[in-house]
N, C-alpha and C positions, 0 to 999 in steps of 0.2 A: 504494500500500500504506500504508494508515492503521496507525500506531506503538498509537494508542490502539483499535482495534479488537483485542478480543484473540484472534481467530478468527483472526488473520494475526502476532499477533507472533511467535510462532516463526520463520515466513519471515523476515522480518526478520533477525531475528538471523542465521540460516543465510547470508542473502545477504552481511550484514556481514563473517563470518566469510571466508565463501568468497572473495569477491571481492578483501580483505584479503591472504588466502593464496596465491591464483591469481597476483596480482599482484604478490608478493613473489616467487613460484618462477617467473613472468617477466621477473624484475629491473628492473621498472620503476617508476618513481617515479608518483606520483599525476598530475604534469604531464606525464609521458609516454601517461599510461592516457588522460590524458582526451583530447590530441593523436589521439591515436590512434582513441577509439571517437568523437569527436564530440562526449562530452558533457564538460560542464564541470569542471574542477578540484573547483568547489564543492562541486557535486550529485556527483563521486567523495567526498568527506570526508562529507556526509553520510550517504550512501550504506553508508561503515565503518564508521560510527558508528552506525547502525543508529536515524536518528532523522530520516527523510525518506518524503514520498508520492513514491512511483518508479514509472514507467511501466513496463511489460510492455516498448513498444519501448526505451525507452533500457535496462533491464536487456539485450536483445537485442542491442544495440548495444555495449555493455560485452562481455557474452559471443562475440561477433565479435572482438571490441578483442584479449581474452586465445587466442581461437583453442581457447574451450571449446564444448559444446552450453549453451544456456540454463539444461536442466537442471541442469546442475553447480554453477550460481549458487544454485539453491533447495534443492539438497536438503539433509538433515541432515548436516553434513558428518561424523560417527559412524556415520552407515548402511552396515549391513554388505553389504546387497543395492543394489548401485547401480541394477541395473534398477526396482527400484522407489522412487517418489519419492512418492506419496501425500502433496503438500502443495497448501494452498489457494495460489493463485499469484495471484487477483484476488476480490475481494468486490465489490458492488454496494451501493448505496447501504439497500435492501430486503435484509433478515435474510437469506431464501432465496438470494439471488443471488451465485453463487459459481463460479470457474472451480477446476479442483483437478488438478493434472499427475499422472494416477498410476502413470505408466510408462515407461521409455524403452526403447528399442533401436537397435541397429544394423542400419540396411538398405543391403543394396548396390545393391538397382533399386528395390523398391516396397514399397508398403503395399498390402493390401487390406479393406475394412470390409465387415465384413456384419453382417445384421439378423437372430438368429436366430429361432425358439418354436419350441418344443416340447412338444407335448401330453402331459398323461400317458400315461408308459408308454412315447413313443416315443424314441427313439434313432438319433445319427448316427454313425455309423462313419467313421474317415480312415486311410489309407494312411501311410507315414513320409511325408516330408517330405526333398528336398536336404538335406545340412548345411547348417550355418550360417541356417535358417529358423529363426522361433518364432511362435508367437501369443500374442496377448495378449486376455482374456476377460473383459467386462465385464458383469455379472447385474443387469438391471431390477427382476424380478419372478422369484417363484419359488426352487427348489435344486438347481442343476447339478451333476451327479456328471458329471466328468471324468476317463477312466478312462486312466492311463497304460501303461507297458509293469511300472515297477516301484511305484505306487502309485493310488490313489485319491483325489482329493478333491472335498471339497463345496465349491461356493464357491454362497452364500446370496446376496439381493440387498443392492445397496449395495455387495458384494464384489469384488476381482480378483483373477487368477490370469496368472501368464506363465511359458511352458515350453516347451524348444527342440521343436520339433516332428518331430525328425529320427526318430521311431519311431512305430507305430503308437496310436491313441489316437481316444477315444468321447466324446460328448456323452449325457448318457442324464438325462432326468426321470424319475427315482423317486418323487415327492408327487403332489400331486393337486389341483396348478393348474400353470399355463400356466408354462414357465420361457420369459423374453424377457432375449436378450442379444447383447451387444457381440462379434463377434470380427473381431481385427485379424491377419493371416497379414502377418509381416515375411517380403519375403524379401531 
């Protein structure tokens, strides 16, 4: 994570923040954190300080260290929806190249990913869901009307959407191109 890229400095900071915090509400010193995840005293000080290139693995490594999920390290730590994180997490060397975590949950067995389209006009229909299920919706191409028990919404492309799944609920294209998208069933 490049300091002077500014498409990631916010991450930065969050992770500064967070790891700062995390670490303090596990009462342990920086020689203990770094004992602990593997990685060095140093690279934790930088790390704080929010003025260091850091791996995906060693942030991993650190969030092991504290006994958080990864994502806790990135997100904005004022975000009021935890499930969602919507931050760039890696940049590539080329503009476009970019990893971006935009969601988390809690699953007690699995994930499931599918590939959806939807022609105009047509529409999928789901049954409730167990409790403690959700999905999570990610729009390629196109405007998903998502139809709940107690609301509606679009989610456009570029967009997400995550909603317990535990009642009934539709996938329907209303426009008049192809809607393609992401959906991930936690259960």
């Amino acid at each position: 994570m490049h300091k002077e890229n500014s498409q990631r400095a916010p991450v930065l900071q969050h992770v500064s923040l967070n790891v700062r915090r995390l670490r303090n509400a596990a009462d342990l010193s920086q020689t203990a954190l770094a004992e602990k995840s593997g990685v060095s005293r140093r690279m934790l000080v930088a790390i704080e300080a929010g003025e260091t290139n850091v791996s995906l693995a060693t942030l991993d490594r650190v969030a092991e260290a504290l006994e958080v999920a990864f994502s806790d390290l990135i997100q904005a730590p004022e975000a009021s929806d935890h499930s969602r994180i919507n931050e760039v997490a890696w940049a590539g060397v080329s503009p476009g190249s970019k990893a971006v975590l935009l969601s988390k949950a809690v699953a007690r067995r699995e994930v499931e990913m599918w590939e959806f389209s939807l022609e105009p006009g047509e529409a999928y229909s789901s049954e409730a869901d167990p409790e403690g299920w959700s999905e999570q919706i990610y729009v390629f191409t196109g405007c998903l009307h998502i139809e709940l028990a107690e609301q509606i919404r679009e989610v456009g492309a570029g967009e997400f959407f995550m909603f317990p799944s535990n009642q009934p609920h539709a996938f329907r294209n209303n426009g008049q191109v192809v809607v393609r998208f992401v959906r991930n069933i936690v259960l």
